[in-house]
C-alpha positions as semicolon CSV with decimal commas, in nm:
position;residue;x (nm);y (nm);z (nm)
1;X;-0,641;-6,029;-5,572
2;X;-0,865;-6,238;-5,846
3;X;-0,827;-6,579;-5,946
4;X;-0,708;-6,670;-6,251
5;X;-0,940;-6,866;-6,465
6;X;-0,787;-7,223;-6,517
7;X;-0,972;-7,193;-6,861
8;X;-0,699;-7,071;-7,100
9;X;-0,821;-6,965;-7,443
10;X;-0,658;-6,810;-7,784
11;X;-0,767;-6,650;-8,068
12;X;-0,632;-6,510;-8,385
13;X;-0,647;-6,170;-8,470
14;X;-0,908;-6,115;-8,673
15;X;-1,115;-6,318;-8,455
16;X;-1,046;-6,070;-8,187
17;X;-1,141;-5,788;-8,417
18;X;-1,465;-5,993;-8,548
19;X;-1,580;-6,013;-8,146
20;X;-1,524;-5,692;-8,112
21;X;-1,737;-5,549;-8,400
22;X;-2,019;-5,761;-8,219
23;X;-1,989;-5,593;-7,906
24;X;-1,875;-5,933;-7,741
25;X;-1,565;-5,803;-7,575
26;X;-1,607;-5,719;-7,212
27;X;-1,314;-5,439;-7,208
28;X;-1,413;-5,047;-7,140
29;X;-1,261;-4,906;-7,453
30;X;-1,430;-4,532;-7,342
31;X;-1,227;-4,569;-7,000
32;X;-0,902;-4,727;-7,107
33;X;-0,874;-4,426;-7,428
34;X;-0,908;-4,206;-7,154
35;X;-0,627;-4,343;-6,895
36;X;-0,290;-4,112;-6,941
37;X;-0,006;-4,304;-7,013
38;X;0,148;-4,287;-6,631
39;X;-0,190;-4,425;-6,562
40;X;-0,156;-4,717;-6,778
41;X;0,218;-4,766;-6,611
42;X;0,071;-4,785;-6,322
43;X;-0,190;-5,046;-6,435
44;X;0,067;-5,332;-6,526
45;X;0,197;-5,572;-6,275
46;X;0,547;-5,595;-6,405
47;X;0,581;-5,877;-6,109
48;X;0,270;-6,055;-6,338
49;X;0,349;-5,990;-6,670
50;X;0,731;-5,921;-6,683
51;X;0,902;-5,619;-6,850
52;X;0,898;-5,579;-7,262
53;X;1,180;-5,771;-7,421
54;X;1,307;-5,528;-7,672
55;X;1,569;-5,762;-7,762
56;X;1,330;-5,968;-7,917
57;X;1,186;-5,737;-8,161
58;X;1,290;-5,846;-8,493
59;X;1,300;-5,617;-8,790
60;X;1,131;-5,769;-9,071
61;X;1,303;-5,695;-9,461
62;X;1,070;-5,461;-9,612
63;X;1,128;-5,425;-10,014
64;X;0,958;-5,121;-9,987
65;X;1,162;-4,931;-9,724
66;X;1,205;-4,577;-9,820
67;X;1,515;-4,418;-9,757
68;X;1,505;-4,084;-9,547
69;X;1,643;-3,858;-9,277
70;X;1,534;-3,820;-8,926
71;X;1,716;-3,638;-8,639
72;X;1,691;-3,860;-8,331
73;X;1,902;-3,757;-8,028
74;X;2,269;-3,886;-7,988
75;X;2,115;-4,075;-7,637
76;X;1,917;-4,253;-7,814
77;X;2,095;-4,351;-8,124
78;X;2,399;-4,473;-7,883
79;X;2,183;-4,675;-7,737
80;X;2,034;-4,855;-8,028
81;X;2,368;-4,866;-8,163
82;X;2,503;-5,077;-7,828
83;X;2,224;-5,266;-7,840
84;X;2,165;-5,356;-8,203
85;X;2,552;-5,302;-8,339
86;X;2,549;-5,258;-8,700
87;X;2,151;-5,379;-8,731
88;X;2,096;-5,045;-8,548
89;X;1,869;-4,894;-8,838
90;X;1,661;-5,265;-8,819
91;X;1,597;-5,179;-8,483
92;X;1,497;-4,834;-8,474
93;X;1,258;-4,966;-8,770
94;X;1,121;-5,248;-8,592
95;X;1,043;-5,055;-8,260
96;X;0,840;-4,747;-8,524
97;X;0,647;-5,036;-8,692
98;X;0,531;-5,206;-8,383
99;X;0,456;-4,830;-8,191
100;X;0,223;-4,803;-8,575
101;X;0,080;-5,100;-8,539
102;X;-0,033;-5,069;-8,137
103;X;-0,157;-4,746;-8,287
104;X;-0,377;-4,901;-8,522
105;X;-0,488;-5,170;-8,290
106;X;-0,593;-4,901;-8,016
107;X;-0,771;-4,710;-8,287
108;X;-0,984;-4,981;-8,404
């Protein structure tokens, strides 16, 4: 098991990106695009880091929503639904936008 540096350090966003772009980042991004996503289960230590809090996803008002139809499967909808009560549609929104924005982030 590795040590933990005692050294804790943070950065914004777009300083992260900015490293990046300079090749100062010390992460494998050829070898961790090509791990499958059981592979990348596997990976976490859930004892470590804890499992996602979905609960604390918060949907964020959007003037610009578009209304439209999707089919989503009466499992999952009764679960949002228990979950999120009547903010159900928030929370289906909130959990798309940040799967898009992981997206992006892997992709740049």
């Amino acid at each position: 098991m590795s040590q933990k540096s005692e050294r804790i350090v943070s950065y914004t966003a777009e300083e992260m990106d900015e490293m990046i772009r300079r090749g100062e980042d010390q992460t494998d991004w050829e070898r961790v695009r090509a791990l499958t996503p059981e592979q990348i289960e596997a990976s976490i230590d859930f004892e470590d880091e804890g499992v996602f809090d979905w609960t604390t996803v918060q949907a964020e008002d959007s003037p610009t929503s578009q209304r439209t139809i999707i089919s989503i499967d009466p499992e999952t909808m009764d679960w949002f639904r228990a979950k999120a009560g009547d903010d159900y549609q928030d929370r289906i929104n909130a959990v798309l936008r940040e799967y898009v924005d992981a997206e992006k982030r892997e992709a740049s």
